[in-house]
PALOBA-188449 format. One line per field, with one value per residue (C-alpha): residue number from 1; residue in three letters; x, y, z negated. Coordinates in nm, 3 decimals, padded with zeros to 5 digits. Example, Ala and Ser with C-alpha at 12.3 -4.5 7.8 and 13.67 -1.06 7.14 Angstrom:
nr	1	2
rest	ALA	SER
X	01.230	01.367
Y	-00.450	-00.106
Z	-00.780	-00.714
***
This chain:
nr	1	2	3	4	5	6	7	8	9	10	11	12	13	14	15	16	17	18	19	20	21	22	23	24	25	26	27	28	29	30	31	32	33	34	35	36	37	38	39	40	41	42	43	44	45	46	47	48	49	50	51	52	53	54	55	56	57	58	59	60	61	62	63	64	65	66	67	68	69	70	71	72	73	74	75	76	77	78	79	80	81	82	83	84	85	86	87	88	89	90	91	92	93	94	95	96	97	98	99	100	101	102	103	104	105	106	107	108	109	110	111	112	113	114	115	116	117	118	119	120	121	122	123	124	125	126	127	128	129	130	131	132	133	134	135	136	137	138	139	140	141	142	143	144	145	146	147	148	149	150	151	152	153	154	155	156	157	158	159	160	161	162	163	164	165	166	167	168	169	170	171	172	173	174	175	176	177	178	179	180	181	182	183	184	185	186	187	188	189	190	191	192	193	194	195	196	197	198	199	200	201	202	203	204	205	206	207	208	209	210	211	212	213	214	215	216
rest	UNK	UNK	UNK	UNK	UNK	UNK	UNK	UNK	UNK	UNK	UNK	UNK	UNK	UNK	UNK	UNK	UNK	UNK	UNK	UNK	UNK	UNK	UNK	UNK	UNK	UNK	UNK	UNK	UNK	UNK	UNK	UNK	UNK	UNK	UNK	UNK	UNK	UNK	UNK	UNK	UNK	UNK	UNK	UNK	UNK	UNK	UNK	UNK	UNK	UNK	UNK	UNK	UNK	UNK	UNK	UNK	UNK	UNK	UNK	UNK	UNK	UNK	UNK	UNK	UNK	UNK	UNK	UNK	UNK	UNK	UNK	UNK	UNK	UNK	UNK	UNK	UNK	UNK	UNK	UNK	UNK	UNK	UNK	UNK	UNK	UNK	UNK	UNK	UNK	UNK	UNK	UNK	UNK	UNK	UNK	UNK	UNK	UNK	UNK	UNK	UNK	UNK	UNK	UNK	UNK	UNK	UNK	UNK	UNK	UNK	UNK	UNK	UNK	UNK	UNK	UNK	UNK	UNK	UNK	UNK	UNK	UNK	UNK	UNK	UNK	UNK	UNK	UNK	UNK	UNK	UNK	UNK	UNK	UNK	UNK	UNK	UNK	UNK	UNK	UNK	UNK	UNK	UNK	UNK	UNK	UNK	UNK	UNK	UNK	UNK	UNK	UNK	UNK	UNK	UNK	UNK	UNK	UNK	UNK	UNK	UNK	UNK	UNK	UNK	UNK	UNK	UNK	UNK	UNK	UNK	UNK	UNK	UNK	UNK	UNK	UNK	UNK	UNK	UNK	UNK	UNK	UNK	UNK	UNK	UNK	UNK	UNK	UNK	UNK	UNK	UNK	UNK	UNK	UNK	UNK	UNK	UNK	UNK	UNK	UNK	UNK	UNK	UNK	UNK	UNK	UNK	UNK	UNK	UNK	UNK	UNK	UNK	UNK	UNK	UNK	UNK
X	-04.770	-04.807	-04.522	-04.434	-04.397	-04.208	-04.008	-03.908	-03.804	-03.544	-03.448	-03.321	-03.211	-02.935	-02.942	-02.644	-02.788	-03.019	-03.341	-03.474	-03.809	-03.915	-04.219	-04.255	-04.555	-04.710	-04.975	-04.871	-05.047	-04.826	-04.583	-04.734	-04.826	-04.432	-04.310	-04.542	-04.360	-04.003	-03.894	-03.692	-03.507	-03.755	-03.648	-03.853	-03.764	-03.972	-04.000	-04.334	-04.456	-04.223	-04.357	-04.748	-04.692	-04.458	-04.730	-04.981	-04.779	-04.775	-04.524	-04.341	-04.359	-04.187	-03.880	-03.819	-03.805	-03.435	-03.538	-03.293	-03.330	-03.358	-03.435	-03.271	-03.234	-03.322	-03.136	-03.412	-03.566	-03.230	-03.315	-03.594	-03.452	-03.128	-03.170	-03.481	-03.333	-03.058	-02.886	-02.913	-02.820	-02.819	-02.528	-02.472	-02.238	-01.998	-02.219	-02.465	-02.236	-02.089	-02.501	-02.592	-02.258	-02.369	-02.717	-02.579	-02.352	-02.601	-02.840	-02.571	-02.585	-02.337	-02.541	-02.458	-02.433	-02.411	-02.221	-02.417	-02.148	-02.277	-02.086	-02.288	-02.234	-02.602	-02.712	-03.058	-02.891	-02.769	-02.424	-02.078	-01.822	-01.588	-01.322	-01.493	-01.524	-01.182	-01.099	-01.334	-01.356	-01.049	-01.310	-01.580	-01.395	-01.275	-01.643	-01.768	-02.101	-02.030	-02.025	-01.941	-02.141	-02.066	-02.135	-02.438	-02.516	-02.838	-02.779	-02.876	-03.192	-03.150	-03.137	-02.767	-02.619	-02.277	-02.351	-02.523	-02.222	-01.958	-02.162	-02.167	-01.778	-01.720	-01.856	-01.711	-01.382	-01.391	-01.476	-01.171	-00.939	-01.103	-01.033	-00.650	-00.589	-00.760	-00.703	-01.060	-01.380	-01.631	-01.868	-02.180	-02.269	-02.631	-02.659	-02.931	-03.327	-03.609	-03.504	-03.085	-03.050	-02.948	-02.629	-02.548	-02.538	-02.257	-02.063	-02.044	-02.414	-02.471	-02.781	-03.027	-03.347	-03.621	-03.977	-04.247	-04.052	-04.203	-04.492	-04.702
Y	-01.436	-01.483	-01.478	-01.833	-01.826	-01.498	-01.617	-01.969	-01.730	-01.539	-01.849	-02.020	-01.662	-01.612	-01.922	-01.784	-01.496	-01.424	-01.288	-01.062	-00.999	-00.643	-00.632	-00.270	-00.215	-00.532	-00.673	-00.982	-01.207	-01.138	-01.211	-01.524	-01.632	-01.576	-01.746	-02.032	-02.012	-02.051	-01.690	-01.691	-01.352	-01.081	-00.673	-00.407	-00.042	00.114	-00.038	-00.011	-00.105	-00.400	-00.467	-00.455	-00.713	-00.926	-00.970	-01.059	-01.343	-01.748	-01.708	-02.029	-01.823	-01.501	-01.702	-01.899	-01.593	-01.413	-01.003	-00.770	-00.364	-00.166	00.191	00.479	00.431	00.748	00.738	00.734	00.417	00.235	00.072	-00.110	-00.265	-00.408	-00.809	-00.810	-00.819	-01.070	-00.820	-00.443	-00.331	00.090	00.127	00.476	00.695	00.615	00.769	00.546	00.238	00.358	00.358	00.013	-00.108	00.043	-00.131	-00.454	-00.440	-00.321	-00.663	-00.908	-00.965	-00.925	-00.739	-00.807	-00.505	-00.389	-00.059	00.186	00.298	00.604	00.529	00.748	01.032	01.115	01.391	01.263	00.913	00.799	00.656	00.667	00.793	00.552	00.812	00.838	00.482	00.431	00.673	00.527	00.147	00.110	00.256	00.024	-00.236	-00.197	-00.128	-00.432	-00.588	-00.589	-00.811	-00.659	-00.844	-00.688	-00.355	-00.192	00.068	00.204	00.307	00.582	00.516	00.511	00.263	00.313	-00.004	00.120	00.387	00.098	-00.157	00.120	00.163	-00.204	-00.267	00.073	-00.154	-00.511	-00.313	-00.147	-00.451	-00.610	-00.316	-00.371	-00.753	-00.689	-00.455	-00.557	-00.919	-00.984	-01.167	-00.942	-01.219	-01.026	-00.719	-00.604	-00.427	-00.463	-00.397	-00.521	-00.270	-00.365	-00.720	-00.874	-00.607	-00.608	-00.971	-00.949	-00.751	-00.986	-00.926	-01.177	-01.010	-00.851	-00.665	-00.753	-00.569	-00.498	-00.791	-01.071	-00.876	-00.782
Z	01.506	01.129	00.858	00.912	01.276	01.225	00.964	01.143	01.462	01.269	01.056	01.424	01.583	01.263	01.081	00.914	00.763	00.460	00.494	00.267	00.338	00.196	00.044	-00.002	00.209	00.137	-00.161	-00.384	-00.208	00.139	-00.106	-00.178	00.174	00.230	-00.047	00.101	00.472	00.278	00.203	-00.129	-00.106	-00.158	-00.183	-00.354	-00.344	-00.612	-00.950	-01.059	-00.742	-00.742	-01.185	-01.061	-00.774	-00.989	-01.245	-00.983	-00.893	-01.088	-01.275	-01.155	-00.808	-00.959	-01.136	-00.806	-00.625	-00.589	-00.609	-00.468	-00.524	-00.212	-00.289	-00.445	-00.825	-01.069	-01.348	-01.557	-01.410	-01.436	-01.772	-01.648	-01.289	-01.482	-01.517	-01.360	-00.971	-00.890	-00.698	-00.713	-00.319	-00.380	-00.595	-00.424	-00.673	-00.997	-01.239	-01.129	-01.127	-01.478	-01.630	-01.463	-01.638	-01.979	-01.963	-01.822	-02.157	-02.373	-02.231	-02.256	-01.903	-01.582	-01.248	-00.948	-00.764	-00.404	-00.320	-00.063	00.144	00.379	00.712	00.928	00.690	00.752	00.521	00.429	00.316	00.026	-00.048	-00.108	00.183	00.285	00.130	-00.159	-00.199	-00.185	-00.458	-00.701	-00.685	-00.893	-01.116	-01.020	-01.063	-01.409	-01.574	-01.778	-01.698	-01.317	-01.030	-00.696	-00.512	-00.154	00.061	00.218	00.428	00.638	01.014	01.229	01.359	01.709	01.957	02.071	02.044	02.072	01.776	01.562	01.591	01.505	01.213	01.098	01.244	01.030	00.651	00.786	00.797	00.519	00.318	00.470	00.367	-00.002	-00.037	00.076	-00.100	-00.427	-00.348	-00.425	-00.284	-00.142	-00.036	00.098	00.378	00.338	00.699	00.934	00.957	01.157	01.456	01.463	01.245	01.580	01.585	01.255	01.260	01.561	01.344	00.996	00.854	00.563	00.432	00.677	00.500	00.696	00.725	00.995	01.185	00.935	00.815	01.151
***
């Protein structure tokens, strides 16, 4: 099946959900073919890869296009990712949060920001703990230029269903716990890939980051 068919599959499996279609492994005109089929939300995880594609693309294409921020952000490479995705989904520490704030500020602009929340505890991820997370978004919350946009987290991979849903119960909780207690509006949960979207999306997905399952 192509990227339409693929695309129009998902679309009527969790019509409730938004696709982003990660375009990490794939050339600007994939890009374009998807943008073609309907796909609006598109995520990138390294910024010059995601800068040479971007130019390859009309530029009408580009500006309809909502770009989200997958991968691990250096601190050095910050400058150049703030205001050019809608949402950043790798917020994964307070200094990080506190430098995206500063260049926000500094461009007159508010970034909406998702915070990588570790659940698993994995060593080789990326993320806050849900303890630290807790201690710090007091924190988050108070730094100008922000918009917590929601959570996000990567699973195991495995294919242990019961592991992958305590993993995605484990964020959908923890956002709860954050909106009572803050009494604020967390609207979004980035959790879910081509090889668990269907689980996460039992347990509250809004945002599922989808690969190899629109792309081949």
């Amino acid at each position: 099946m192509g990227i339409k068919e693929n695309f129009s599959r998902l679309q009527s499996e969790i019509p409730d959900t938004k696709i982003i279609a990660v375009s990490k492994y794939v050339s600007a005109g994939q890009i374009q073919e998807a943008y073609r089929a309907g796909i609006r939300n598109f995520g990138e995880n390294k910024i010059q890869d995601a800068e040479k594609k971007r130019a390859q693309l009309p530029e009408e294409m580009d500006k309809d296009i909502t770009w989200h921020f997958l991968g691990h952000i250096q601190t050095n490479k910050a400058k150049k990712i703030i205001g050019n995705f809608e949402y950043i989904h790798s917020t994964d520490s307070i200094k990080l949060a506190e430098i995206i704030s500063k260049l926000a500020s500094d461009k007159g602009i508010t970034q909406k920001i998702l915070i990588q929340v570790n659940i698993a505890e994995e060593t080789t991820k990326y993320g806050f703990s849900i303890d630290e997370l807790k201690e710090n978004f007091r924190r988050i919350l108070s730094l100008d230029s922000l918009e917590i946009a929601g959570l996000m987290t990567m699973a195991p991979f495995t294919e242990e269903e019961e592991v992958l849903s305590k993993v995605f119960k484990g964020l959908r909780e923890l956002k709860d716990q954050l909106q009572t207690e803050y009494k604020i509006n967390i609207p979004e949960l980035s959790m879910g890939m081509s090889n668990d979207y269907q689980i996460a999306c039992r347990e509250g997905s809004t945002m599922v980051r989808i690969g190899q399952a629109l792309f081949k």
